[in-house]
C-alpha positions in Angstrom: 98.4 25.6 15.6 101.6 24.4 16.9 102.2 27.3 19.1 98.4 26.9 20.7 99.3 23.0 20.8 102.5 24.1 22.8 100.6 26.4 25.1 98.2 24.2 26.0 100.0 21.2 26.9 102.2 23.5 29.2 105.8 22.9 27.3 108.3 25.1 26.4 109.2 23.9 23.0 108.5 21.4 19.8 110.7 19.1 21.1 109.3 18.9 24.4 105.4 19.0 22.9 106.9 15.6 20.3 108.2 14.5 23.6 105.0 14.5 25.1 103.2 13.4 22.6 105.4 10.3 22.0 104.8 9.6 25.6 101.5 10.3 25.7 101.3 7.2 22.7 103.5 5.1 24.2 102.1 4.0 26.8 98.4 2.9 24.9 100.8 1.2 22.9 102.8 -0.1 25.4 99.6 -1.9 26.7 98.6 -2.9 23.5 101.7 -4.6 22.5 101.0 -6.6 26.5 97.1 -7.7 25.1 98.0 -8.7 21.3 101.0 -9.7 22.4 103.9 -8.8 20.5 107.2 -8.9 22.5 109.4 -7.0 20.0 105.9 -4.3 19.5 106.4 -3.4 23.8 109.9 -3.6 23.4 109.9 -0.9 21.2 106.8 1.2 22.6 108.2 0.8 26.3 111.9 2.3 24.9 109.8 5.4 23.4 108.3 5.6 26.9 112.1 5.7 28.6 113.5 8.1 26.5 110.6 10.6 26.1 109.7 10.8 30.3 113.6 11.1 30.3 114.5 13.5 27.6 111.3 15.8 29.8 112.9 15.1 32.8 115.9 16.8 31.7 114.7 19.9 30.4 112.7 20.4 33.7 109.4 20.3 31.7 106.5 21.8 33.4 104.6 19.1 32.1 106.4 17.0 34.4 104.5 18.7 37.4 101.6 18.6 35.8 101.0 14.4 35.0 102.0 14.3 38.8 99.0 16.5 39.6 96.7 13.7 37.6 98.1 10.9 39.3 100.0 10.0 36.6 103.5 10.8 38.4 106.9 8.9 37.7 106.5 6.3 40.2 103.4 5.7 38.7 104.1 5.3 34.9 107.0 3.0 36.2 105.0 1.0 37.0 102.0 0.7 35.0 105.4 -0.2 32.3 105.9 -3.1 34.8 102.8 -4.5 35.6 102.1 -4.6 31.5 105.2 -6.6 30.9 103.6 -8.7 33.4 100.7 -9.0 31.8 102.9 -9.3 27.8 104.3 -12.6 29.4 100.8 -13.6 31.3 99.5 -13.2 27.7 102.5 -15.1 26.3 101.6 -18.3 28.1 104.2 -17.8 30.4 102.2 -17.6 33.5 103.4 -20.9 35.1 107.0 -20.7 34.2 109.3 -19.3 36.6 110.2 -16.4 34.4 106.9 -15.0 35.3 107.3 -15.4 39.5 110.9 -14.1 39.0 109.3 -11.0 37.1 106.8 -10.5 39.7 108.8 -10.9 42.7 111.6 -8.5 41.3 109.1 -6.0 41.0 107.8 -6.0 43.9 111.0 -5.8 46.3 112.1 -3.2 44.0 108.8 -1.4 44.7 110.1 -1.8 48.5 113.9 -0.6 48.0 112.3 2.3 46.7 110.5 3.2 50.2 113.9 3.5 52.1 115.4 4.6 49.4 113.1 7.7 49.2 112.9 7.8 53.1 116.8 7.9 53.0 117.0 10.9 50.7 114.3 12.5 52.1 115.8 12.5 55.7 119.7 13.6 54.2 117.8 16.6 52.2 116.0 17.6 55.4 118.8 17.1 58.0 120.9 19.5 55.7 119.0 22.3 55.0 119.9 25.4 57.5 117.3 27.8 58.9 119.3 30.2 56.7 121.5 30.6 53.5 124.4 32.8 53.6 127.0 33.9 51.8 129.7 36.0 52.8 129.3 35.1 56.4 132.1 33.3 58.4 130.4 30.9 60.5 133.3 29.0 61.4 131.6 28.2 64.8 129.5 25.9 63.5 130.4 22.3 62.2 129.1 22.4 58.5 130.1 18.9 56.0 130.7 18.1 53.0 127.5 17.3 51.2 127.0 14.1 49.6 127.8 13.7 46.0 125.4 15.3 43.7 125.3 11.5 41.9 123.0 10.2 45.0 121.0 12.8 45.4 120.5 14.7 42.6 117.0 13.4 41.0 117.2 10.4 43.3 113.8 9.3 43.0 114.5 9.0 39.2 117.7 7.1 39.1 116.7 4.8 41.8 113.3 3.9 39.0 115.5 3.9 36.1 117.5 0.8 37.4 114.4 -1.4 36.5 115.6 -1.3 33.1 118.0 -4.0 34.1 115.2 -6.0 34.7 112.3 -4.6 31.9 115.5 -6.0 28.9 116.6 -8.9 30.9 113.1 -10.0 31.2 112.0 -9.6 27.4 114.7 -11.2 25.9 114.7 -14.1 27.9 110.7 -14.2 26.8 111.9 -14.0 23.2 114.4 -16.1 23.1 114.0 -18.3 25.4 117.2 -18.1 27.6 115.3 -17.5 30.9 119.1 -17.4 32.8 119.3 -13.4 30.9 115.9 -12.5 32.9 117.1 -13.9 35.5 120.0 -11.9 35.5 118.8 -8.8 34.8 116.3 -9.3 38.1 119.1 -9.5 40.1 121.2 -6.9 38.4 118.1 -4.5 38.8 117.9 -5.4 43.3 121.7 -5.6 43.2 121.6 -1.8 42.3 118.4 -0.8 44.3 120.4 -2.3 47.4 123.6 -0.6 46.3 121.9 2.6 46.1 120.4 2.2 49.6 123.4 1.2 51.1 125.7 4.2 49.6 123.1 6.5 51.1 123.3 4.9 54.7 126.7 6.7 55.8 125.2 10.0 55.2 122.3 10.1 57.6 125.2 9.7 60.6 125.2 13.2 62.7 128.4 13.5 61.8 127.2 14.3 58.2 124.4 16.3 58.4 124.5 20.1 59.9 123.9 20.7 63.1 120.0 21.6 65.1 118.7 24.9 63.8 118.9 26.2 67.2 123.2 26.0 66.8 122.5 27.3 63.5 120.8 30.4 64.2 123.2 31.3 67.1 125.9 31.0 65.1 124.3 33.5 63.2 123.1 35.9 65.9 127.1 35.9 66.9 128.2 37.1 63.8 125.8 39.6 63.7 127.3 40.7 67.2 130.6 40.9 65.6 129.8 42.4 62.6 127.1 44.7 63.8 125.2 45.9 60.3 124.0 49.3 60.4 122.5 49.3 57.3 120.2 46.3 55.3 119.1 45.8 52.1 115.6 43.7 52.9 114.4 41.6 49.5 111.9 39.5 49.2 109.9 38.4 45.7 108.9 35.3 43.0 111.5 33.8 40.9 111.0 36.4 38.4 112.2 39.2 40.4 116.0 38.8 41.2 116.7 41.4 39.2 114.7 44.0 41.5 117.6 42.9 44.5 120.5 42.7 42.0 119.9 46.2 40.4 121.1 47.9 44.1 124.0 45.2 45.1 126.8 47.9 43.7 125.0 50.5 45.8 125.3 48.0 48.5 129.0 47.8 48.1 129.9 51.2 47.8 127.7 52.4 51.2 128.9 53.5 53.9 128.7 51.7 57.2 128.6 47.8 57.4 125.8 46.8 55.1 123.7 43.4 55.5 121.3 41.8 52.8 118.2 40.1 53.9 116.3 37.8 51.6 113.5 35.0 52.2 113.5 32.6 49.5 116.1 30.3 49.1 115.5 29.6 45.5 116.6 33.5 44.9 119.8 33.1 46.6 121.2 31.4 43.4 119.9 33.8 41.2 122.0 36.6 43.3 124.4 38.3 41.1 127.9 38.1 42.8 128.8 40.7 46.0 131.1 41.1 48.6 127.9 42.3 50.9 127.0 39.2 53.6 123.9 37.5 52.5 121.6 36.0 54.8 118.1 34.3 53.4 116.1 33.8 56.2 113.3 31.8 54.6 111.0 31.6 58.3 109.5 34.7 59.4 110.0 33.6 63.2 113.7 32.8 62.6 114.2 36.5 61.0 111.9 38.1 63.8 114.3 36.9 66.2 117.8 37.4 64.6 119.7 40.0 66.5 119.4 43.2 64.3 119.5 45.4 67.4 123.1 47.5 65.5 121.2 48.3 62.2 119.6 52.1 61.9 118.1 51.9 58.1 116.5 48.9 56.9 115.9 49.5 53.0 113.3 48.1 50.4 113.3 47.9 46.7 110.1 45.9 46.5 106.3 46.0 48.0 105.7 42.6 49.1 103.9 41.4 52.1 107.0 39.3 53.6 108.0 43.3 54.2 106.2 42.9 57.3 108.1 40.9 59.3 111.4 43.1 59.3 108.4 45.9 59.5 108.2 45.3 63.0 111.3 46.1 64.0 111.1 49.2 66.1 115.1 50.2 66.4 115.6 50.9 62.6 114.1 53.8 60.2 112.3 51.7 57.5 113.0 53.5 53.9 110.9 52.1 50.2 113.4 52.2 47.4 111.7 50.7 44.8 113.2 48.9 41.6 113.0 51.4 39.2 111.3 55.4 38.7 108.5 55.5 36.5 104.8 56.8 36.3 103.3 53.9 36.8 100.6 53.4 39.2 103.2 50.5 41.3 105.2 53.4 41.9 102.9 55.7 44.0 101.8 52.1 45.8 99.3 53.3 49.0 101.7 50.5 50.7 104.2 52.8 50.6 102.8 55.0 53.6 104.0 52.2 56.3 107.6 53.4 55.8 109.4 56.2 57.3 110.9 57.8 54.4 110.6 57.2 50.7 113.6 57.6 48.7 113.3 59.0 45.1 115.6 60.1 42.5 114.7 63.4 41.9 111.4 65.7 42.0 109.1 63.9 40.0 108.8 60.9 42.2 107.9 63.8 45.0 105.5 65.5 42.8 104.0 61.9 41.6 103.1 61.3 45.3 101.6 64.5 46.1 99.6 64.1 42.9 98.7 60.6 43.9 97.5 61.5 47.1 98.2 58.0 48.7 98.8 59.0 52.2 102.8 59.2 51.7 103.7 63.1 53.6 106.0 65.6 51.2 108.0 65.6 54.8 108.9 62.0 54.1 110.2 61.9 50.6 113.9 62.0 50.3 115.1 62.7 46.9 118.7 60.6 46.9 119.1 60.2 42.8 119.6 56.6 41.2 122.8 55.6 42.2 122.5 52.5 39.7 122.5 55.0 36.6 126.4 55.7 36.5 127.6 53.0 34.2 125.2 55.0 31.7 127.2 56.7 28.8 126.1 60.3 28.0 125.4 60.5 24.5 127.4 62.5 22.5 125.5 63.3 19.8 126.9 60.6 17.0 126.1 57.2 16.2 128.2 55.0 17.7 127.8 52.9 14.1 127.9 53.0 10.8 124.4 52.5 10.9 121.9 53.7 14.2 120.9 51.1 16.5 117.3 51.4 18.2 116.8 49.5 21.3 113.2 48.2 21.5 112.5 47.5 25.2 109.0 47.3 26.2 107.8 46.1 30.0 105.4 43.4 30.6 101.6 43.4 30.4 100.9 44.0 34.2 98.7 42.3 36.4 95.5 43.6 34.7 94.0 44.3 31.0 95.0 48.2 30.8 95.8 48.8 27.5 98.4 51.0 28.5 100.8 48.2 30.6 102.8 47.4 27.6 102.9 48.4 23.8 103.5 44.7 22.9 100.0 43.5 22.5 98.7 46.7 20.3 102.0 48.1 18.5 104.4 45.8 19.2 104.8 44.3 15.6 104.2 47.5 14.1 106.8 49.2 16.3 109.4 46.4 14.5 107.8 46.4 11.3 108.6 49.8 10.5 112.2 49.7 11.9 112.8 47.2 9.4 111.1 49.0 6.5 112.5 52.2 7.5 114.2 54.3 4.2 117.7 54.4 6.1 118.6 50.7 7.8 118.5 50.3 11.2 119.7 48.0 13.6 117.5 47.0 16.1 118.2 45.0 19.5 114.6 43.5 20.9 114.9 43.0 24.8 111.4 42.5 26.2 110.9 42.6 29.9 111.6 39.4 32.3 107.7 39.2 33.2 106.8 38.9 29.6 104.0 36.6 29.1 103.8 35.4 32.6 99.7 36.0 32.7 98.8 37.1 29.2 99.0 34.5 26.3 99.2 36.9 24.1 101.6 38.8 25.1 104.0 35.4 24.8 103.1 35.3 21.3 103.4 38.2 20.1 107.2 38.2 21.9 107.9 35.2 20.1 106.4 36.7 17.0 108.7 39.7 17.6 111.7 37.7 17.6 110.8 35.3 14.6 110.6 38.7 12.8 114.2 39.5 13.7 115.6 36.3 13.3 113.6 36.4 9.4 115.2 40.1 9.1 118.4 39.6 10.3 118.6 36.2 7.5 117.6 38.3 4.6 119.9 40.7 5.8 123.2 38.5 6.0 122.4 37.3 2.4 122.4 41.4 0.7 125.7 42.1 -0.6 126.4 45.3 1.2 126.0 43.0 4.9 127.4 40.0 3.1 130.5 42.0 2.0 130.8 43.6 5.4 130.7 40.3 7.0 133.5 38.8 5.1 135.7 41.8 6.0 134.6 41.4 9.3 135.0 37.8 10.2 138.1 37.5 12.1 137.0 39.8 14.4 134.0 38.6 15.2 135.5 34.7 15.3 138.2 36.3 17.7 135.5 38.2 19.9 133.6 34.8 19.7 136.5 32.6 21.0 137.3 35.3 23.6 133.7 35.2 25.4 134.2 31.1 25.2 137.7 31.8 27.0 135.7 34.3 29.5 132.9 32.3 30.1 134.9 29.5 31.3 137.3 31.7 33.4 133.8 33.2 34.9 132.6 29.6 35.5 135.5 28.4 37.3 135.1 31.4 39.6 132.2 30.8 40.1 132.5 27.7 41.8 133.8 28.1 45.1 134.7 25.2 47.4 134.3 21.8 46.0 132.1 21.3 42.6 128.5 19.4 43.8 128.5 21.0 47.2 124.6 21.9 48.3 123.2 24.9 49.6 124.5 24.4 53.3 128.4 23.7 51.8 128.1 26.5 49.4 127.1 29.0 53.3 130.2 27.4 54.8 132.7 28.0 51.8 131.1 31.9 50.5 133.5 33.8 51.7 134.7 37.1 49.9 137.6 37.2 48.2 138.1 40.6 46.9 141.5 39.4 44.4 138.1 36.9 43.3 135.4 40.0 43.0 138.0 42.0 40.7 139.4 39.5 38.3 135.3 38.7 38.0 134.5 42.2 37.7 137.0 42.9 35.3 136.2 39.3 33.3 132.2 41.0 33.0 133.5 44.2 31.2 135.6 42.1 28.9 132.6 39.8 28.2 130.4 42.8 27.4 132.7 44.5 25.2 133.6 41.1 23.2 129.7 40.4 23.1 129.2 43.3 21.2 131.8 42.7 18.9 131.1 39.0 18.4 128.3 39.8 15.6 128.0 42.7 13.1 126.8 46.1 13.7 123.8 45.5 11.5 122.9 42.4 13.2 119.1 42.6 14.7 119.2 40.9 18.0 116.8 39.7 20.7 118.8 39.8 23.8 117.2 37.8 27.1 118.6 36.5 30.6 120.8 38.6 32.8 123.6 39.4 30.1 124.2 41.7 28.5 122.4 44.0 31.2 119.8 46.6 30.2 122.5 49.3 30.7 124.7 47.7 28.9 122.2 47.7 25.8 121.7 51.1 26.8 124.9 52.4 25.7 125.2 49.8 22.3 121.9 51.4 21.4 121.1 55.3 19.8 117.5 55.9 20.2 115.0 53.9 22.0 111.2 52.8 22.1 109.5 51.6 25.2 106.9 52.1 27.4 105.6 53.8 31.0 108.2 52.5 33.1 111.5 52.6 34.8 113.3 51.7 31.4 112.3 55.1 30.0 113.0 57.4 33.3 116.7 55.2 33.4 117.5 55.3 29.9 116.3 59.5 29.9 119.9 59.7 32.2 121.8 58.8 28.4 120.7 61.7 26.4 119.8 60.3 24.1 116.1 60.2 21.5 113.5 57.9 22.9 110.4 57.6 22.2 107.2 55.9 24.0 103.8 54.3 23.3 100.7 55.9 24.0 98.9 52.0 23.8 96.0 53.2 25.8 95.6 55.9 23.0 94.9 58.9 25.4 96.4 61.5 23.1 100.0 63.1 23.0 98.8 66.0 25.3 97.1 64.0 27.5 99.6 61.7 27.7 102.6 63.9 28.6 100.3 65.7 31.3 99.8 61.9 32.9 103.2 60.9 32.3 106.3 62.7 33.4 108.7 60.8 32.1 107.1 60.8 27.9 107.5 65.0 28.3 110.8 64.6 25.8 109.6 61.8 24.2 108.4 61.1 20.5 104.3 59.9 21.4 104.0 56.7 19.1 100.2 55.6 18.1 99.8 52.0 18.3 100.4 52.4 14.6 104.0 53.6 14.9 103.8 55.9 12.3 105.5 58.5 14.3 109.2 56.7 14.4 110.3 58.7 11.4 110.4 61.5 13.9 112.7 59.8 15.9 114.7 57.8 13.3 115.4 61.7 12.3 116.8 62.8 15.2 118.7 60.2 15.4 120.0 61.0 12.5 120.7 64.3 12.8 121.2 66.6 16.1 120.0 69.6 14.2 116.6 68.1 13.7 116.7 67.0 17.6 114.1 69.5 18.4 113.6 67.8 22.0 117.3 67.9 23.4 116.6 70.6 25.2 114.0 68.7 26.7 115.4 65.9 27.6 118.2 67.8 29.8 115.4 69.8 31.6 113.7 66.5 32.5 116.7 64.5 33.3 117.3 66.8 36.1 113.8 66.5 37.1 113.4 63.0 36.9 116.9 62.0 38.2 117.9 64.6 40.1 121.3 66.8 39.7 124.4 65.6 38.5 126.5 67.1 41.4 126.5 66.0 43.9 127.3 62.4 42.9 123.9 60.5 43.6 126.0 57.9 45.7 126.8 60.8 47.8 123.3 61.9 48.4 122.7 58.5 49.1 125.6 57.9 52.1 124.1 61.4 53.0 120.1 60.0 52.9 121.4 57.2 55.3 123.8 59.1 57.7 120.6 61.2 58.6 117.8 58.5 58.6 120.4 56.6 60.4 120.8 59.5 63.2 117.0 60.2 63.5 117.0 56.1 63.9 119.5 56.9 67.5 117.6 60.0 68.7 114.7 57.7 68.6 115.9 54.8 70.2 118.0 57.0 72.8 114.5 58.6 73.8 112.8 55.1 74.3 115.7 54.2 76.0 115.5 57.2 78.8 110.9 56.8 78.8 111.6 53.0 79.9 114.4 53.9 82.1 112.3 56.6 83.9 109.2 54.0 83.8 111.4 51.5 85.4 112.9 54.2 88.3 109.0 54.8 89.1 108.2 50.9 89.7 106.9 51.4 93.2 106.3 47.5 94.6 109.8 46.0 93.7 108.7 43.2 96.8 105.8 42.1 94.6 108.4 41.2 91.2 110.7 39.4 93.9 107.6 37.1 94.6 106.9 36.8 91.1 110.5 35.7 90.6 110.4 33.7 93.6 107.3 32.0 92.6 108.4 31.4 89.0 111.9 29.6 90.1 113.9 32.8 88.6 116.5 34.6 90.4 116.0 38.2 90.8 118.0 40.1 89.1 120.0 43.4 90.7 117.8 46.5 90.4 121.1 48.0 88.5 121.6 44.9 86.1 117.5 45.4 85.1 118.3 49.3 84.7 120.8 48.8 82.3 119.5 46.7 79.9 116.6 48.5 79.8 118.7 52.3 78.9 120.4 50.1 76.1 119.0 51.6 73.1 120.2 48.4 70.9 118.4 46.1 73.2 114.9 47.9 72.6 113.4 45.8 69.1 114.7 42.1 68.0 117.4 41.4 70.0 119.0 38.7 71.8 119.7 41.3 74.5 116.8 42.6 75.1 114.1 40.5 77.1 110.8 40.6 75.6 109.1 42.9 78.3 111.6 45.9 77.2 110.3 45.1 74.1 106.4 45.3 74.7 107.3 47.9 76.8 108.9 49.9 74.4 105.8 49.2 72.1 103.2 50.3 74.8 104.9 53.7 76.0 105.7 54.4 71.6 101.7 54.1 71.9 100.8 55.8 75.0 103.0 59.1 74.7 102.3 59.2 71.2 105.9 58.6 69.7 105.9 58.2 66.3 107.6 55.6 64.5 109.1 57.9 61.7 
C-alpha cells in the first residue's frame, strides 16, 4: 500500500511521501488555525509547512515539479502562508492596529523585491551560458569570469522566499504577546534582506562579468578546431539515462589514433561524462554544430540511434560509421536507421550475420567487423572460484519500450531467478545489478527491482547472524574496516580531483579551467583501481549485494562474479568474452531450440524457464569444470560473437578508421577536382562580375575562387568553404551519381 501510495504521488521514498503528506495537511491547517483563530495552532502548522516544502526541495523531489504544474508552485504556497497570517490577525481583531498595515505592506514590497530579484538571476544565468560546453579545449582567446558564488544563485528563487520568515515569526509574536516593536522588526529584517539580496546580485550583470556574445564564443571555437584539426569524432547524443552509452567508448577514444574530438548535445550530460583527456565540445543548437568548422575530420562515429544524428549526418566530408552501445540480438541492434551510415562497425561475425538475417537495408559490403575494444579489462576465467564460495552476478536489462515478454526476465522470473540462488543446496553469493533503465516505463518492473533487493538485503541479514558467516566475519573485520577507511581516504582524494579551478564555478568557468592534465588523469586512474579493489574487499565474500550507479562498473562485477544470469542483450555477448557459465532467460517462453536458433548469443548458454528451475545446471558447472559440458561452446562463440583475439581489437579498430578515413580523402579529393572542372567550364564570367557589381561585393580573382573550390576540406561545414561550394558539392554528388559511402 505504501509502495502504490509512493508511486502515485510521484516520490522517491517514505520520507519524501510523509513529507508530502505533512505538507499536503499543513496548509488546511494552516488556514484553519487563520479562521478559528489560534495563533500558537498557525504557528505550528505554518512551521510543518517550512520544513516539509524544504526538506522536498532538497532532495530534488519530483513532486516539486509536479504542484508547480497545478498552480500550486513555491511562489505560490508562499504566499497563500502570507495572506492567511493576514487573515489570523484580521480574525484576531487586529485589523485597525498598525501591526496589521505593517504586515500587509511588508508583504507586498517583498512580493516586488522578488520581481528584480528573479529578473536579476534570470538575466546572470542567461548572459553566462555559452553556445557550447567544453572540456579539454583551450579557449584562452576568449574572456571567460569567474561565476558568481553558488550562495546567490543556486536555488535563488527559494532563498530569496525563505527570508519572509523574518517577518511570518516577527509578526506572530508580536500578535501574541503583544510587543508590536518584534513584528516590526522582523518586517524590516525580512526587506532589509530582500534588498540585500538584490543589491549583491547587481555587480554581476556588468559585461565585465558575464561571457562574451555567442558569436565570440563560437569563433573561438572554430579556431581551435583549426588548430587542432580532429580527424576522428565520437558524436553522442541521448536522455539522462544514457551516459553510460558515450562513457563505455571514452578509453577507445583515448587510445585512437589521430586527434580525436567528442560531440555531445545536451548540456545536462556533460556532467555525467566520466573523466577523459579527449576535448569535449556539447553543442546543445543544431545550427551552431551545423556550422562549426569540422572540415579536418574523415570518420565521424556513433554509439547511439537518435534523431539529433542528423545534424552531424549532413556533413558531406566525413565517412559516417554506427557503433552502437553494446552487441546483442536484440531487435535495437539490427535498427533499419542503421542504413543512413556508411559503414557499420561490429565485433565479430554475428553482428554481420544478424544484419543479413534482418534484412534491414544495411549491404554485407558495409559491415566492418572491428571487435569490442571496451572488453579488455575482462579477466579470462580460469576455471576456479575466485571464493570460497561461487558468486553469480544477476544482471538483467530493462523492460524495453514495449510489452514483449521477452525484454527483460524481471517481470516473469525475476524473483524466482533470486529465490532459488538463495535456496540453492551449496550457498551462493549473489550480486543483483539491474540495468540503468529499470523501471523507467513499467511499474512493475520498479517493484519487482525493489522487491529483488528487499530479498537480498532480508538474505544477506539472516546470513550475517549464522555462525559459520558470523564467525567469518569476526575473523574478517579488520580487513574489511581497513578496506572501508581506504575507499573513504580515496573517495576524498577522487573528489578533490575532481574539482578543478575554484569550488562553485558554473558550467562556463568549469569550459575555461578543463584542461588535461595527464599527472591529474593517472593519479585518478590509478585512485579508480584502488577504489575497485578496496570495494570488494570492504564486505565479505558471502555478502549478497545490489550494486547501482556508475561504480563498481559492470566489468568490474564481471570479474568479482563466477557464473552469470541475464537476458538478450549486450551484457550476455560482453560478459561471453570471460569464459565463464552464464546462463539466460527464455521470458517469452519460445523453447530452448527455438530460442538458441533466434538468439546467437544464448547458443552456450544454460536456457532458464521463467521458473528457474534450470540454475542447478549452471550452479554445477560452476562448480565443477568437468561437468562444464558447454566450454567448448562458449570458446567457439566468443570468437564468433567477438571476433579473434589477435589481432588486438584496438588494432582492428585504428585499422577500421585508417581506411574509412582514406575512402573519406578519395571522396573529397574527387569532389574537389568535379567542382574544379565545373568551375573551369563557367562560360559567362562578365555576367558574375555584374552580379558582384550589383550586390556591392568585390569580385574575387578567377585563381583565389579556383582554389577554394579544389580544397577538399572546404567542401561540407566549414568556415572556409562559401556556401555555393557547398550546394554545389551536394548538386554534382546528385547529378553524377556519387555515392556518399
Amino acid at each position: 500500500m505504501i509502495s502504490t501510495a509512493i508511486r502515485l504521488a510521484r516520490v522517491g521514498s517514505r520520507s519524501e511521501l510523509a513529507a508530502a503528506l505533512l505538507m499536503g495537511l499543513g496548509y488546511p491547517c494552516v488556514m484553519l488555525a487563520a479562521l478559528l483563530p489560534n495563533i500558537w495552532f498557525f504557528a505550528a502548522a505554518a512551521a510543518v509547512t517550512y520544513a516539509a516544502d524544504w526538506y522536498l526541495h532538497q532532495r530534488g523531489s519530483y513532486l516539486i515539479n509536479r504542484l508547480g504544474k497545478v498552480r500550486a508552485g513555491l511562489s505560490i504556497r508562499f504566499l497563500l502562508r502570507q495572506l492567511m497570517l493576514v487573515l489570523l490577525l484580521a480574525r484576531m481583531g487586529l485589523a485597525e492596529e498598525p501591526l496589521f498595515y505593517t504586515a500587509v505592506a511588508c508583504f507586498l514590497i517583498f512580493y516586488g523585491l522578488q520581481a528584480p530579484q528573479g529578473a536579476v538571476t534570470t538575466l546572470i544565468r542567461l548572459r553566462r551560458t555559452m553556445p557550447v560546453v567544453t572540456r579539454n579545449v583551450d579557449l584562452h582567446s576568449v574572456r571567460i569570469p569567474d561565476a558568481p558564488p553558488s550562495a546567490l544563485l543556486h536555488r535563488a528563487g527559494e532563498k530569496m522566499l525563505h527570508l519572509d520568515i523574518a517577518a511570518m515569526a516577527g509578526i506572530l509574536i508580536a500578535a501574541g504577546t503583544g510587543e508590536d516593536r518584534v513584528g516590526y522588526v522582523g518586517a524590516a529584517l525580512t526587506l532589509l534582506l530582500g534588498f540585500v539580496y538584490v543589491v549583491a546580485l547587481i555587480p554581476y550583470v556588468r559585461r565585465s562579468r558575464l561571457v562574451p556574445p555567442a558569436a565570440t564564443v563560437l569563433k573561438a571555437v572554430d579556431t581551435w578546431l583549426r588548430e587542432y584539426q580532429p580527424t576522428v569524432v565520437l558524436y553522442f547524443s541521448g536522455s539522462n539515462e544514457s551516459a553510460y552509452q558515450g562513457n563505455m567508448w571514452l578509453d577507445t577514444m583515448a587510445r585512437l589514433e589521430g586527434r580525436p574530438l567528442i560531440v555531445m548535445r545536451e548540456r545536462n550530460l556533460v556532467p555525467q561524462l566520466a573523466e577523459t583527456s579527449v576535448p569535449v565540445l556539447c553543442v546543445p543548437a543544431g545550427t551552431h554544430l551545423m556550422n562549426l568548422d569540422l572540415s579536418t575530420a574523415r570518420v565521424c562515429l556513433y554509439p547511439a540511434n537518435v534523431g539529433k544524428n542528423i545534424h552531424i549526418l549532413r556533413v558531406p566530408t566525413m565517412k559516417h560509421v554506427f557503433i552502437g552501445h553494446g552487441d546483442s540480438d536484440k531487435l535495437a541492434s539490427v535498427n533499419p536507421y542503421s542504413k543512413v551510415y556508411d559503414e557499420v562497425w561490429t565485433a565479430g561475425r554475428a553482428g554481420r550475420d544478424r544484419y543479413a538475417l534482418a534484412d534491414v537495408g544495411v549491404r554485407d559490403e558495409d559491415i566492418v567487423e572491428v571487435g569490442r575494444p571496451q572488453l579488455e579489462p575482462i579477466k579470462s576465467w580460469t576455471g576456479e572460484v575466485g571464493n570460497p564460495i561461487p558468486t553469480v552476478l544477476y544482471a538483467p536489462t530493462w523492460e524495453g519500450w514495449d510489452d514483449n515478454p521477452g525484454n527483460t526476465s524481471l517481470l516473469l522470473a525475476g524473483e524466482n531467478i533470486v529465490r532459488r540462488l538463495l535456496a540453492a543446496d551449496d550457498p551462493v553469493r549473489i550480486i543483483y545489478k539491474p540495468h540503468p533503465f529499470t523501471g523507467i516505463r513499467s511499474r512493475q518492473a520498479k517493484a519487482v527491482d525493489a522487491k529483488i533487493r528487499a530479498m537480498l538485503e532480508k538474505a544477506a541479514t539472516e546470513r550475517a547472524a549464522e555462525p559459520r558467516w558470523s564467525a567469518e566475519a569476526g575473523r574478517t573485520a579488520a580487513e574489511r574496516s581497513a578496506a572501508q577507511a581506504e575507499l573513504v581516504r580515496i573517495n576524498a582524494r577522487l573528489a578533490e580531483l575532481a574539482v578543478v579551478g575554484r569550488a562553485g564555478g558554473d558550467e562556463a568557468e568549469e569550459s575555461r579551467v578543463s584542461l588535461a592534465d595527464p599527472a591529474r588523469e593517472a593519479e585518478a586512474a590509478q585512485l579508480r583501481a584502488a577504489w575497485n579493489e578496496a570495494y570488494w574487499r570492504s564486505f565479505g565474500w558471502w555478502e549478497h549485494r545490489t550494486v547501482v550507479g556508475a561504480e563498481p562498473k559492470l566489468y568490474d562485477c564481471f570479474n568479482e562474479s563466477d557464473a552469470m544470469v541475464s537476458d538478450i542483450s549486450s551484457v550476455v555477448s560482453d560478459f561471453i568474452a570471460s569464459g565463464k557459465p552464464y546462463a539466460v532467460t527464455d521470458s517469452a517462453a519460445l523453447g530452448a531450440e527455438e530460442f538458441k536458433r533466434q538468439n546467437t548469443a544464448v547458443r552456450a548458454a544454460v536456457i532458464l524457464s521463467n521458473s528457474a528451475e534450470e540454475l542447478d545446471e549452471l550452479l554445477a558447472a560452476v562448480a565443477d569444470p568437468a561437468a562444464d559440458a558447454l566450454a567448448g561452446a562458449r570458446r567457439e562463440l566468443k570468437s564468433y560473437l567477438l571476433g579473434p583475439d589477435e589481432p588486438t581489437s584496438m588494432e582492428q579498430f585504428n585499422a577500421a578508421v585508417r581506411a574509412l578515413a582514406a575512402k573519406a580523402e578519395a571522396r573529397n579529393a574527387g569532389v574537389a577536382q568535379r567542382l574544379g572542372d565545373q568551375a573551369i567550364a563557367v562560360p559567362d564570367r562578365e555576367a558574375a562580375a555584374g552580379d558582384g557589381a550589383v550586390t556591392g561585393e568585390p569580385e574575387a580573382p578567377a585563381e583565389a575562387e579556383a582554389g577554394a573550390v579544389a580544397n577538399p576540406d572546404a567542401v561540407g561545414v566549414s568556415a572556409v568553404a562559401p556556401e555555393a561550394a557547398v550546394e554545389a558539392a551536394a548538386e554534382t554528388a546528385v547529378t553524377e551519381g556519387a555515392s556518399p559511402r
